[in-house]
C-alpha positions in Angstrom: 0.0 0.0 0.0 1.8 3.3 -1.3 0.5 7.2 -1.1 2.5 9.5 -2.6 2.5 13.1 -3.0 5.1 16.1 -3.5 4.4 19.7 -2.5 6.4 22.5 -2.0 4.4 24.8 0.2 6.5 26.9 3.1 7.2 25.4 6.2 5.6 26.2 9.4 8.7 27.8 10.9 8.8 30.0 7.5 5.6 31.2 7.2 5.5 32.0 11.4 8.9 34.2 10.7 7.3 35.6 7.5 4.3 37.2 10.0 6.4 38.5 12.4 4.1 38.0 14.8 6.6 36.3 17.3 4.5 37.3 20.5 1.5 34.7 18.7 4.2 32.0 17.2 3.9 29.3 19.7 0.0 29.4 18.8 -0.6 29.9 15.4 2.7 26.9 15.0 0.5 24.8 17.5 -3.3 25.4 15.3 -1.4 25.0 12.5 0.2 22.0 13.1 -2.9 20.4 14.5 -4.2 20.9 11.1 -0.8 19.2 9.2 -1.2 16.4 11.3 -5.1 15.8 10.5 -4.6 16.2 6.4 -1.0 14.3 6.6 -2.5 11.4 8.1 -5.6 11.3 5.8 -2.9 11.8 3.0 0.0 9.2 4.5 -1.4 7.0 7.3 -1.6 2.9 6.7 -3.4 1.0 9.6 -0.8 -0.4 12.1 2.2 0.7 9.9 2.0 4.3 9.2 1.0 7.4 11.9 1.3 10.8 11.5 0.6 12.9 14.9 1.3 15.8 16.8 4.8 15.2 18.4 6.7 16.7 21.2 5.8 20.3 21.6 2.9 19.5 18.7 5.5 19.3 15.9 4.0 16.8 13.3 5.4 13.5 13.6 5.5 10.0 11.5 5.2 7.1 13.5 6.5 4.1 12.5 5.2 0.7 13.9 6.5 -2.8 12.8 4.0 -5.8 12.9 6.9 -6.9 15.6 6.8 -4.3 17.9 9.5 -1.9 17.2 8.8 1.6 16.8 10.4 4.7 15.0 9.7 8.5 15.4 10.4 11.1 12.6 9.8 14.7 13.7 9.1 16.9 10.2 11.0 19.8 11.5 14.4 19.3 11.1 13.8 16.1 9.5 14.5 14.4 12.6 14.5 10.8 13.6 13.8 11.6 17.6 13.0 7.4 18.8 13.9 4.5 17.4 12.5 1.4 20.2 13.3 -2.1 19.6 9.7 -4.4 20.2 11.0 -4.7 24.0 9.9 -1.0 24.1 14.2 0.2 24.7 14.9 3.2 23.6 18.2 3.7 21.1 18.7 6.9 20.2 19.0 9.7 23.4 17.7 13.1 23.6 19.0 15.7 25.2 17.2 17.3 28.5 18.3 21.1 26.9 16.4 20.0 23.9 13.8 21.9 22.3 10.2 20.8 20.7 9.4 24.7 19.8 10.8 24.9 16.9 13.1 27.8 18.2 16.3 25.8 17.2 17.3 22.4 16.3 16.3 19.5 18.0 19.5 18.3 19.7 19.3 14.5 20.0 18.1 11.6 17.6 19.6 11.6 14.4 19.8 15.8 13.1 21.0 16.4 9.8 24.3 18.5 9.3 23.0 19.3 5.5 24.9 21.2 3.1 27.5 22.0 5.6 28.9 19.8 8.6 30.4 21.7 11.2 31.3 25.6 11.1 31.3 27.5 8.0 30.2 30.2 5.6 26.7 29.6 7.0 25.3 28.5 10.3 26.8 25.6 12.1 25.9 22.1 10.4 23.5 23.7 7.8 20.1 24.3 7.4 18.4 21.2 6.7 18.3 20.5 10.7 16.2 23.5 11.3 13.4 23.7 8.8 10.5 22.2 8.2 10.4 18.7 5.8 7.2 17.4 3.5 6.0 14.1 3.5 6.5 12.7 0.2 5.1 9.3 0.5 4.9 6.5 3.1 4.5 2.7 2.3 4.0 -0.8 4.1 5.8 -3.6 2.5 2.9 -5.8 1.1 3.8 -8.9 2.1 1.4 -9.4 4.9 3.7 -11.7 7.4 6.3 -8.8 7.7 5.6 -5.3 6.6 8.1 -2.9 6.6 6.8 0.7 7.3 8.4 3.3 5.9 8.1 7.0 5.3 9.8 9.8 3.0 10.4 13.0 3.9 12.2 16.0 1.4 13.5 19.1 1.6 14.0 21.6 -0.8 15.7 24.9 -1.3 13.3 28.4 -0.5 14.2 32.0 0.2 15.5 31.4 3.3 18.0 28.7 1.6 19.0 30.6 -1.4 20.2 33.6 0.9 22.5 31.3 2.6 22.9 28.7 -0.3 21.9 30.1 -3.9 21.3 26.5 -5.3 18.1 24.3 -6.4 18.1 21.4 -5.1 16.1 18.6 -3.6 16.7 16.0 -0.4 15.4 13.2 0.0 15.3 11.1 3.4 13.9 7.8 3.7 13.7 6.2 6.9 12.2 2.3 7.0 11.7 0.0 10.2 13.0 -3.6 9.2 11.8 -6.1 12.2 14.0 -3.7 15.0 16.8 -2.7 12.1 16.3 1.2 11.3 17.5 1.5 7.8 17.9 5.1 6.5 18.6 6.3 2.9 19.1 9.6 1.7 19.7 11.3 -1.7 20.7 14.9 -2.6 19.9 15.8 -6.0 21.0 19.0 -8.1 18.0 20.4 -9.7 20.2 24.0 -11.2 19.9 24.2 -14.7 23.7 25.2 -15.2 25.0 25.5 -12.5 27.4 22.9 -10.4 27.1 22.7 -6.0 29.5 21.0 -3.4 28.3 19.7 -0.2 28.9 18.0 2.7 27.0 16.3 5.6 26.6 13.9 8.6 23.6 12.3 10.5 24.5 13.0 13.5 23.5 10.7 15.8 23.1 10.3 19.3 22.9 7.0 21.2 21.8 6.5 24.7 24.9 4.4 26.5 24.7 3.3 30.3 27.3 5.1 31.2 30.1 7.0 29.2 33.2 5.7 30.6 31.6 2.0 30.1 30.8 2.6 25.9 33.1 1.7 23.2 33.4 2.1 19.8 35.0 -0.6 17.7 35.8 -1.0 14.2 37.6 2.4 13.9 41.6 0.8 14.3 44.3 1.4 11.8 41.9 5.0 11.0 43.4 8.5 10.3 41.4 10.5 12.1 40.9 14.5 12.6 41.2 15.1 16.5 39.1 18.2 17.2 38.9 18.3 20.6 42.1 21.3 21.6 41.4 23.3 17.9 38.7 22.8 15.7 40.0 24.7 13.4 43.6 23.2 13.0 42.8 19.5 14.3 46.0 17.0 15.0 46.0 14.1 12.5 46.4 11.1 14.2 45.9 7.6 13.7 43.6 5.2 15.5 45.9 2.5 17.8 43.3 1.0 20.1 41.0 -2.3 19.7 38.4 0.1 21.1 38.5 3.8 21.4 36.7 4.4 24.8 36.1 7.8 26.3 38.2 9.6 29.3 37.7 12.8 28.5 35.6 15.3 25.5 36.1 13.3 22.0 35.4 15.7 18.5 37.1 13.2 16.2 36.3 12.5 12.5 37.7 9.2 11.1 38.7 9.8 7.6 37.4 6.3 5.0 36.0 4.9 7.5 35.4 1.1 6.2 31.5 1.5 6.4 31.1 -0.4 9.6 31.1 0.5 13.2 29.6 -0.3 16.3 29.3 1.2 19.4 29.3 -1.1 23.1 26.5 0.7 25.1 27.8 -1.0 28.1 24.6 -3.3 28.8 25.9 -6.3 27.1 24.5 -5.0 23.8 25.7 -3.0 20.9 24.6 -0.8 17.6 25.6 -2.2 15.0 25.8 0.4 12.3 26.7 -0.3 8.2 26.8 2.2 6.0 27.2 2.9 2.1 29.0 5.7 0.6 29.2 7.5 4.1 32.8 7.9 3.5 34.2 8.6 7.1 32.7 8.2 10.7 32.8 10.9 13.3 32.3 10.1 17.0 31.9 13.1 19.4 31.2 13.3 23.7 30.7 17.0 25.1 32.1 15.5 28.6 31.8 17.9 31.3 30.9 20.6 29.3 27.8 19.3 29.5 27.7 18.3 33.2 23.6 17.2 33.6 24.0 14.6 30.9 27.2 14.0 29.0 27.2 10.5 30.7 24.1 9.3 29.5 24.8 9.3 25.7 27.8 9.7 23.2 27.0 10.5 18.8 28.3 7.4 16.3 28.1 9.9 13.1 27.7 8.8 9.2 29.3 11.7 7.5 30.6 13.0 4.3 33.6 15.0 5.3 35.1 16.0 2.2 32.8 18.2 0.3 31.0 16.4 -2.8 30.6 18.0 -6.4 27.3 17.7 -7.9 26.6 19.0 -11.6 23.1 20.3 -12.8 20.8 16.7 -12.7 23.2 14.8 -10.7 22.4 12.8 -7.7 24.3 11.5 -4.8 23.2 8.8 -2.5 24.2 7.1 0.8 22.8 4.6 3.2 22.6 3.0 7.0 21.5 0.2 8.7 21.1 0.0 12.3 20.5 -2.9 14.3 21.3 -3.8 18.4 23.0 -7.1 18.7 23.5 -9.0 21.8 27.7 -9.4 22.6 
């Protein structure tokens, strides 16, 4: 069972900045998204597979629901994939307690997007794509009865408030799918210019809830140059990964460069994320520490990212994708 539709109408958080009327924002975002939700899930809903409702702070939300019991969350705003439960009802992914549902900023936890830019640059930090609004573009259940696999994409594509930052046409699209507990993701950047070439370059950046910092590892990263970011961003050491296991003692900002596609991360409960990826060319693995004192041992981010900035001419397309899964050690 597929719906599909395209539009290209402004966002919420456009059209709210667009009135000026900041003093009414949090209501008129709150009517308006009452309405999304109501025509997105007559448009995109599938019994038992398929759910669109008002999230966190009312933003509109896609449920995803597996005949097995695992359960994903993708919040429209930002294009962010906030929950992602395995059928024992265990949370994955970790949010942060600063985290905002207002749309004011991006939602920091989940799996953001750092979209056309990762990290600092000429425009904000990690892009746009994390704090605007994304469209529905279809949803779908597998249709073998026995084992559907529900699945929903979302795109993103460029407006005023883009171009003033980023003066390309393009398109995004994200697709997230539940496979039994595996969350599979799959996302393509197409440039739509008539002429003109654009570079790019991006992450999901992904936080994972661990049992306790100094307990996770990350494995899979040995014989790895990596970028170490933590005492200058700007000019990082190179370095190359010695360790078995690269475990955490102190704030990590580290970008392993051709990473080999697979990682996975010991959550310290006798389990792991396994993550595999395709054409994610490096990994990135990042822990604020202290600097975030009320929660920096309760999660660490396992990032897919695209370091080095890809070249797209006019029609072009690049493409790269995950799977996630938790595995018993």
């Amino acid at each position: 069972m597929i719906k599909t539709q395209l539009r290209t109408q402004p966002s919420i958080a456009v059209r709210a900045a667009r009135s000026g009327q900041r003093s009414l924002r949090s209501r008129v975002v709150r009517v308006q998204a009452a309405a999304d939700v109501s025509k997105l899930q007559a448009e995109f809903g599938i019994p038992d597979a398929v759910e669109v409702v008002e999230g966190r702070g009312g933003l509109p939300t896609v449920v995803l629901k597996h005949a097995c019991g695992a359960t994903a969350e993708v919040v429209l705003f930002g294009g962010c994939v906030t929950s992602w439960k395995q059928s024992s009802g265990d949370e994955v992914l970790y949010i942060r307690p600063d985290a905002k549902f207002d749309g004011s900023k991006p939602i920091s936890g989940g799996i953001p997007h750092c979209f056309p830019q990762f990290g600092p640059g000429a425009m904000q930090q990690h892009g746009f794509a994390r704090n605007l609004e994304w469209e529905v573009s279809s949803t779908s259940a597998d249709p073998n009865p026995d084992n559907p696999d529900p699945e929903v994409q979302i795109v993103l594509t460029q407006n005023d408030y883009t171009k003033a930052m980023w003066p390309h046409n393009f398109v995004v699209a994200y697709t997230v799918r539940l496979h039994g507990e595996e969350l599979h993701t799959d996302m393509r950047v197409m440039n739509m210019n008539q002429s003109d070439s654009f570079s790019f370059n991006g992450a999901l950046h992904t936080y994972f809830e661990v049992s306790d910092i100094e307990k996770a590892k990350v494995n899979g990263l040995k014989g790895l140059t990596y970028l170490d970011k933590t005492v200058d961003p700007e000019n990082p050491a190179k370095k190359v990964e010695d360790r078995d296991a690269m475990m955490f003692a102190g704030p990590v900002d580290s970008v392993y460069l051709g990473s080999s596609g697979h990682v996975s991360l010991d959550v310290g409960t006798g389990a792991a994320v396994s993550i595999d990826s395709s054409n994610w060319s490096d990994a990135v693995v990042w822990s604020p520490w202290t600097s975030m004192e009320a929660c920096y041992r309760e999660f660490c981010c396992v990032e897919n990212a695209q370091f080095e900035p890809v070249s797209l001419g006019p029609g072009e397309t690049w493409r790269a994708t995950t799977t996630m899964k938790v595995v018993d050690l």
